[in-house]
C-alpha positions in Angstrom: -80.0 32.0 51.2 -82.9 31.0 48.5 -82.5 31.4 45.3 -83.8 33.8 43.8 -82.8 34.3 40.3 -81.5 30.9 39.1 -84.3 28.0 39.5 -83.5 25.1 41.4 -81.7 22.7 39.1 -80.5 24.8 36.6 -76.5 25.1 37.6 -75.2 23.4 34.8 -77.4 25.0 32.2 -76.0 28.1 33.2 -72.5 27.1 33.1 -73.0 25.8 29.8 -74.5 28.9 28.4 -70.5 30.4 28.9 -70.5 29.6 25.4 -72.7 32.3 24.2 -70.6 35.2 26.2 -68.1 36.9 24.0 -64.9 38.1 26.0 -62.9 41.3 25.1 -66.8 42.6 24.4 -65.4 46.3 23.4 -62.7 45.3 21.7 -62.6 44.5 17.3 -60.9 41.2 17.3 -60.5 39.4 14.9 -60.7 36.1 17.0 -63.9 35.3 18.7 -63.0 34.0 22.8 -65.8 33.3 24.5 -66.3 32.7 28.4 -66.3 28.8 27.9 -63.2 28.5 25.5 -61.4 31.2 27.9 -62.3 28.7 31.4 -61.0 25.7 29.7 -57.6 27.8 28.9 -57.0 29.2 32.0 -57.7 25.7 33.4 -55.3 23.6 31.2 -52.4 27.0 32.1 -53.9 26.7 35.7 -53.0 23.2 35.9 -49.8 23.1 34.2 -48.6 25.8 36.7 -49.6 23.8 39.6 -48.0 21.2 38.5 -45.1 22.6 38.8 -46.1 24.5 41.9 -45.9 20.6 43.4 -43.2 19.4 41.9 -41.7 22.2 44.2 -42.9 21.1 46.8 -45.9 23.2 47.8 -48.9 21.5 49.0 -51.6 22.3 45.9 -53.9 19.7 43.9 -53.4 20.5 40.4 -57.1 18.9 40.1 -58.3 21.2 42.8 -56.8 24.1 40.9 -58.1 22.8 37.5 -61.5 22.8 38.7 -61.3 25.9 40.0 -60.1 27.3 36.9 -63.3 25.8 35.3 -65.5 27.6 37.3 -63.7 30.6 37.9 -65.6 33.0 35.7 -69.4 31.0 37.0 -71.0 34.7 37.6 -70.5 35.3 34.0 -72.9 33.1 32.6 -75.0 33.0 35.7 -76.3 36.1 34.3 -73.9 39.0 35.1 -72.1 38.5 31.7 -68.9 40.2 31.0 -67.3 43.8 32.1 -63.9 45.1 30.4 -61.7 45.1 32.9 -60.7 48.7 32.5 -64.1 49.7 33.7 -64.3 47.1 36.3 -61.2 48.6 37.9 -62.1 52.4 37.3 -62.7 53.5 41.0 -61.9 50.8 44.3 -65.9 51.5 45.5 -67.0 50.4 41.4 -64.8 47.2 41.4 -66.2 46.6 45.5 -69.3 46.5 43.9 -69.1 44.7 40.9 -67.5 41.8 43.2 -70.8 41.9 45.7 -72.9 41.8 42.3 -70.5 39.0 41.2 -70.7 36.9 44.7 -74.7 37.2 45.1 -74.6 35.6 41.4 -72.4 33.0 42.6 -74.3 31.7 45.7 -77.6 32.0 44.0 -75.8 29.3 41.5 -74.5 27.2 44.2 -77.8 27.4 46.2 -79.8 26.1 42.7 -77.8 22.8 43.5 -79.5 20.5 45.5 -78.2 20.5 49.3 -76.2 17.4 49.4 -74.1 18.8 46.4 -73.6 22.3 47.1 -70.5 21.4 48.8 -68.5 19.8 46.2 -69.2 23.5 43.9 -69.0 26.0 46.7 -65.4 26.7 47.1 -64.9 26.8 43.6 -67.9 28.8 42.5 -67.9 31.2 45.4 -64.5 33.3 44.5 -64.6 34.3 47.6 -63.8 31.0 49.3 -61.9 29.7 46.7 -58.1 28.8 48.8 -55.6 31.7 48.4 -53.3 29.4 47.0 -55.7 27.9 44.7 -57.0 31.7 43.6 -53.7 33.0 43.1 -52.5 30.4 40.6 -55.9 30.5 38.7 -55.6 34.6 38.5 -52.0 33.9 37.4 -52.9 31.2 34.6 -55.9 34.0 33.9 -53.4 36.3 32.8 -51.0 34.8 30.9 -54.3 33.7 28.8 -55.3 37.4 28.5 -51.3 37.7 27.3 -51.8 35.3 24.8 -55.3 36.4 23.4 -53.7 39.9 23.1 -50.1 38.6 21.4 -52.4 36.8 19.5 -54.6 39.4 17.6 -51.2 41.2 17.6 -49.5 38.1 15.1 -52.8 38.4 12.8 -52.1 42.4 12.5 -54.2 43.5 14.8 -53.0 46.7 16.5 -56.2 46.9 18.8 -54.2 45.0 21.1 -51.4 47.0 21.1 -51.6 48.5 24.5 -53.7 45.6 26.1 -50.3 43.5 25.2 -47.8 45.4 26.7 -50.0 45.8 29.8 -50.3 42.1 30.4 -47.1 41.8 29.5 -46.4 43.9 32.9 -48.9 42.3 35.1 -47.5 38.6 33.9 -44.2 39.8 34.7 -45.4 40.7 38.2 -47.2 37.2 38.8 -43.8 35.8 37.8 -42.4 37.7 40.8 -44.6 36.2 42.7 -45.5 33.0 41.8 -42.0 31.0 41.1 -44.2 28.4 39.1 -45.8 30.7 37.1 -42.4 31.8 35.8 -41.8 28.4 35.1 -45.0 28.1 32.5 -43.8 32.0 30.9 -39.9 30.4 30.6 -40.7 26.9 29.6 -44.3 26.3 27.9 -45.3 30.5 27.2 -43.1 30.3 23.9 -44.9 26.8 22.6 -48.3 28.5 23.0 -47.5 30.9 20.0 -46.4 28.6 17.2 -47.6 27.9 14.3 -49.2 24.2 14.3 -46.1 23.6 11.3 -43.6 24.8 14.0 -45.0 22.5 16.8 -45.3 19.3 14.9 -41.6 20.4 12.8 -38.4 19.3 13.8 
């Protein structure tokens, strides 16, 4: 498929433009998370997870799912920016489209890479062929970073998170069921995450 809205060449400038994407867009926060600070959370939480994933014994490349943790979110500054998630999900037909709209931004961005390295970004860009294993411990890590930007503005006073806390809260809870290395992270690193910098370097 040509590309049609992102010129040949211009992959990375796109992903580097994540920066200038505010998440949480219809929310007041009092802490700014934009697309690019939010990819390199979910894939330092991503990796961790699949760490232990291995040590477990399952057969997953904690670089593989690091890199797709990076690129996870590509349609976002490829142009189609950043939906609240309540919206996205209103109706199953809206969030089917969204996804289309999100895949065509995708493959125009792989297909702006020169042929010979279009295969090294592909099944990471391209959700849709990301590995199921891979995806589910990215959308894992992807939610317990939602948990912690809305515990977060919660610690600073912020009751604008209120509800958005407690709903992650269940929906982490559920990965957990799921994914027994994703528990691992919430039992043994999730508590860490919330300190103060004087409570992680105290004894």
């Amino acid at each position: 498929m040509k590309s049609i809205v992102h010129k040949a060449g211009s992959f990375v400038a796109h992903m580097l433009r994540a920066k200038h994407i505010n998440r949480w867009p219809l929310m007041n926060s009092l802490n700014t998370d934009s697309v690019s600070a939010h990819c390199y959370d979910v894939a330092v939480v991503a990796h961790r997870i699949a760490v232990y994933a291995q040590l477990n014994g399952k057969d997953v490349s904690p670089e593989a799912v690091a890199t797709a943790a990076v690129f996870h979110e590509a349609s976002e500054p490829g142009g189609f920016g950043d939906l609240p998630g309540p919206f996205k999900r209103a109706t199953e037909a809206l969030f089917k489209e969204i996804k289309a709209l999100e895949r065509t931004v995708e493959e125009s961005m792989v297909d702006s890479l020169d042929e010979a390295s279009r295969p090294y970004y592909d099944k990471y860009v391209v959700q849709a062929k990301v590995e199921p294993e891979i995806k589910k411990i990215v959308k894992a890590a992807d939610e317990i970073c939602a948990l912690l930007k809305a515990l977060g503005e919660l610690n600073l006073g912020n009751n604008e998170y209120k509800i958005a806390a407690a709903n992650q809260r269940i929906t982490v809870d559920k990965w957990c069921e799921e994914l027994p290395e994703a528990k691992l992270f919430v039992d043994n690193d999730l508590k860490f995450c919330m300190m103060t910098l004087d409570e992680l370097i105290g004894n």
